[in-house]
N, C-alpha and C positions, 0 to 999 in steps of 0.2 A: 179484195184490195181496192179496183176501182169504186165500189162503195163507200168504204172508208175517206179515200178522196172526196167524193163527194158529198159529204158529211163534212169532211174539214173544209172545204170549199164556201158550202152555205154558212157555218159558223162564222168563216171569216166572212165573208161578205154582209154577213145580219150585223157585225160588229162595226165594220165599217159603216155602214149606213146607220146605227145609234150614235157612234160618236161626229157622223157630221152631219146628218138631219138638224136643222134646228128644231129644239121645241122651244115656247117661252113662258115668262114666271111672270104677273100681273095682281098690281096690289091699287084699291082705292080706297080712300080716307076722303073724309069732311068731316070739318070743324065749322065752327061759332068762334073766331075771334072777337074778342069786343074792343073794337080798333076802328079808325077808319080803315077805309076801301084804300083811299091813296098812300096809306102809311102802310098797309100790309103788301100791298103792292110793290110799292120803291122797296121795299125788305126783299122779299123775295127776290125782282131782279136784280139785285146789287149781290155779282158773286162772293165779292168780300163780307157780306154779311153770311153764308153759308157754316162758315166754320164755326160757328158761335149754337149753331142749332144742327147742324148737321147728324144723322145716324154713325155713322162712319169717321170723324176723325178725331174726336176724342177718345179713341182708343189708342193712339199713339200721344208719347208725352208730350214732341217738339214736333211736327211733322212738317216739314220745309213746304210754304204755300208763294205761290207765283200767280199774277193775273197779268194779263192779256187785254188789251183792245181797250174800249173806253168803258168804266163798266155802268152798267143800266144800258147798254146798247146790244142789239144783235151784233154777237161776234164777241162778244165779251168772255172771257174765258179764267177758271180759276187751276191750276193746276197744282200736282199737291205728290209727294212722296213720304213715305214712312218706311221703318223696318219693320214694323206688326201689319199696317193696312195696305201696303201696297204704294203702288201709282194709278192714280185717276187724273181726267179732266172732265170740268164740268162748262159745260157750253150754250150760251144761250144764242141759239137758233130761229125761235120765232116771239115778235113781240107782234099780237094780237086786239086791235081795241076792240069791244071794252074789256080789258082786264084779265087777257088769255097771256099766256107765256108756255112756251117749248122750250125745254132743254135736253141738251144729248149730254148723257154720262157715257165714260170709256172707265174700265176698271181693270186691272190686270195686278191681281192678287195669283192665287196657285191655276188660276184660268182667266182667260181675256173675257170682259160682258162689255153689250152694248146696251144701253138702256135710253130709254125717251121717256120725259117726264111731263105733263105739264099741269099748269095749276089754269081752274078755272074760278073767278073771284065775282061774288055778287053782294053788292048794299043792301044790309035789310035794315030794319028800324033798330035792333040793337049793336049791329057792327058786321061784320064782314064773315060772310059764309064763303069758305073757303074749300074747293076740290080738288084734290091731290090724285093723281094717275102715274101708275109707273109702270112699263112694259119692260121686260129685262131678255131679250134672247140668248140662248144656251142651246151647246150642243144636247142634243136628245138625252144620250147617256147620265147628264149631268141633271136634267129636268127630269128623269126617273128618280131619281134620288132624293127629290127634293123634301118629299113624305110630311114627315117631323120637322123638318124645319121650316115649314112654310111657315106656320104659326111665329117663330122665333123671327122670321122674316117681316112677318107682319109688323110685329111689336116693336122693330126698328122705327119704323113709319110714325106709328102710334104715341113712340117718344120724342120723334123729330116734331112732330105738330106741336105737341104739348108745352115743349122747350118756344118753339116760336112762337107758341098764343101768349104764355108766360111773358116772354121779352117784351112784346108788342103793349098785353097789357098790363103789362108790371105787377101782375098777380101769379102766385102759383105756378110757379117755374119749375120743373124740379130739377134739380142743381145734383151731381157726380162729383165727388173726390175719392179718387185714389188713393188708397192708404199704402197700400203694398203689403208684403207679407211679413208677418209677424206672431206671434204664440200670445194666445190667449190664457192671462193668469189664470191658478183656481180661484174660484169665487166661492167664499162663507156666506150664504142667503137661505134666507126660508122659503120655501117653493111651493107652486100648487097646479098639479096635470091639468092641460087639457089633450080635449081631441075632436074631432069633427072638421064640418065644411067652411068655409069662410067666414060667413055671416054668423057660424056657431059659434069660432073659437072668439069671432073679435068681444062678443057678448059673454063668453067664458073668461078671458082674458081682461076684458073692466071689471068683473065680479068677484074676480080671483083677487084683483089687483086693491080692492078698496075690502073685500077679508081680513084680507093679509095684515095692509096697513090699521086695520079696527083690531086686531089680533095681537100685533105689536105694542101698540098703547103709544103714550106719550114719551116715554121711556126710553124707546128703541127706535132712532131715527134711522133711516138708509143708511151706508157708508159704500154710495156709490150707486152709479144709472142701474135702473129696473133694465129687466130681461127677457128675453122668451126662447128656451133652448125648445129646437124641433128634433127631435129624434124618426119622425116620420114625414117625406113630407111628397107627394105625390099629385102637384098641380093639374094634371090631367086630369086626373079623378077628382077633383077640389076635397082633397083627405090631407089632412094634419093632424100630428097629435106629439109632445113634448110636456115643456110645464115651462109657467113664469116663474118669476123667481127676485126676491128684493133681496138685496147683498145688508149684511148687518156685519156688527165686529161687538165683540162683550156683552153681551145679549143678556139683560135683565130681564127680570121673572115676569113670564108670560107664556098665552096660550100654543103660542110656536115651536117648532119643536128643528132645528136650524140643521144642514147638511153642506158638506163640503163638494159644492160640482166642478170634478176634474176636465179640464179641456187639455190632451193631448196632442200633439205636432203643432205644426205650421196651420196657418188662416189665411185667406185672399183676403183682407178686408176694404170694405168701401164705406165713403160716409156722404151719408142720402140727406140730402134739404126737401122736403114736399111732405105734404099729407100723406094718412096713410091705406089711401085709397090708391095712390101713385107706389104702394114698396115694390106691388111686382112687377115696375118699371126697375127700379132699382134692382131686383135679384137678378131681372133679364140683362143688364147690363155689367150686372160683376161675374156671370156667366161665361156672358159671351165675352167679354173682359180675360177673363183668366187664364178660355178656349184660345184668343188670342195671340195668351204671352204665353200657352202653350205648357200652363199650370195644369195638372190634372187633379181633378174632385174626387175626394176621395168618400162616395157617399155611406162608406160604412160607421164614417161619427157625424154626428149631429153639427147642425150649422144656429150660428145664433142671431137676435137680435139685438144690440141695447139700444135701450132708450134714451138717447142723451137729454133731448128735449122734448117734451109732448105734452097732455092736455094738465098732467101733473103740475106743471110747471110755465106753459105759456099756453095762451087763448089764439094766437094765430097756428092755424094749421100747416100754410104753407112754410111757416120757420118752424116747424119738427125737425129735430136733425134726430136720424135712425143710424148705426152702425152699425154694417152685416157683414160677419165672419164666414167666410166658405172655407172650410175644411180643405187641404191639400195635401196630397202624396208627395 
């Protein structure tokens, strides 16, 4: 019996000191903005400019934003509530010359973080090399856990600079719309498998895509955006495999041989502006998007692509606009 005690003893006590040890979570990024130093600079300290590139509040549709103190000055504060992302404040702490900035984040979503940010900014000949640092402390318990989502964590960061370089240099933004949920009609298209790593299927997929169209003839125009259903798709492993697919209607004699692809239930859908070097920006974001509003993925049917806009039809890359279907339960 007094064994048992203490076995239950140490258990608790091992549990209490995981959940209030701090451990912490720490992410760094550098960019090449092609900007000045002084314009990337006044951006950044100006909290009001945060919500426009921020990771975190475009996941909520109206999220109530309040600021604080004078802004661009130490003490300047942007403060912010949502029913999906919580309450935060964002507070700048230290202004630095030449070109350092400190901010404290405060978050309290399903647990309170404390986080310290700061950017450090240098002139080079083609614009503004810019270093991002963010230290986040968590209880222990929570920082075990972290695993698999560090990556996902990261890639917040990854699209927060991206959106900023974008803005600053008015090139290559990539731009989020929310579509919400909705059913994906069937589509009448002639289709052609791929499968493989990134760089395979993007290669399979132009080769598939200009087949296809030399297959159809002059005859047989689209009747609607090209496609790419994945029926597999496994980003860890960089493994995909599905098929594209060009939608037709009355299909005149030719080498094609046409199929009905049925999309069953409800779809997350999102509609992506940016190259398509930036989509797995875009799937990280209807993701954690969907995680948020607490949609669950239903990964037993295929997720799609279409291609509203792309090299088919415009020569600018950063105005691709991509629509991506995430399957829901």
């Amino acid at each position: 019996m007094l064994l048992i005690w203490i076995i239950g003893i140490v258990l608790a006590l091992t549990l209490i000191y995981m959940v209030t040890v701090k451990g912490h979570y720490q992410v760094e990024r550098t960019i090449l903005i092609k900007a000045p130093i002084n314009k990337v600079y006044d951006r950044i300290r100006s909290v009001k400019s945060w919500h426009q590139w921020s990771p975190w509040l475009h996941h909520d549709q109206d999220p109530s934003l309040k600021y604080q103190g004078k802004l661009g000055e130490v003490g300047s504060s942007l403060i912010w509530h949502g029913p999906y992302i919580g309450n935060g404040t964002l507070t700048l702490v230290s202004q630095v010359s030449p070109y350092s900035l400190i901010f404290e984040l405060k978050q309290k979503r399903y647990i309170s973080t404390l986080t310290s940010i700061e950017f450090q900014l240098e002139e080079t000949a083609t614009g503004t090399q810019l270093h991002w640092s963010m230290t986040t402390r968590l209880p222990y318990l929570f920082s075990f856990f972290l695993g698999k989502r560090q990556t996902q964590f990261n890639k917040d960061y990854d699209i927060a600079l991206a959106r900023l370089a974008g803005q600053l240099s008015h090139m290559n933004e990539p731009k989020f719309e929310f579509l919400g949920i909705q059913p994906l009609p069937p589509i009448e298209a002639v289709t052609r498998p791929f499968s493989g790593s990134t760089p395979e299927i993007f290669e399979q997929m132009e080769i598939g895509y200009s087949e296809l169209h030399s297959q159809l003839g002059p005859n047989n125009c689209p009747n609607g955006a090209i496609f790419a259903q994945y029926d597999q798709a496994e980003p860890e492993h960089n493994f995909f495999c599905g098929k594209i697919g060009i939608p037709i209607q009355n299909l005149d004699i030719c080498e094609c041989h046409p199929e009905l692809v049925r999309n069953y239930g409800d779809f997350f859908s999102l509609r992506f502006t940016g190259s398509y070097e930036q989509l797995s920006y875009a799937w990280h974001v209807a993701i954690k998007h969907s995680r948020i509003h607490h949609y669950k993925w239903d990964k037993s049917r295929p997720h799609f692509e279409v291609f509203q806009t792309g090299p088919h039809n415009n020569n600018d890359p950063s105005h691709f606009i991509t629509e991506l279907y995430l399957p829901i339960k």
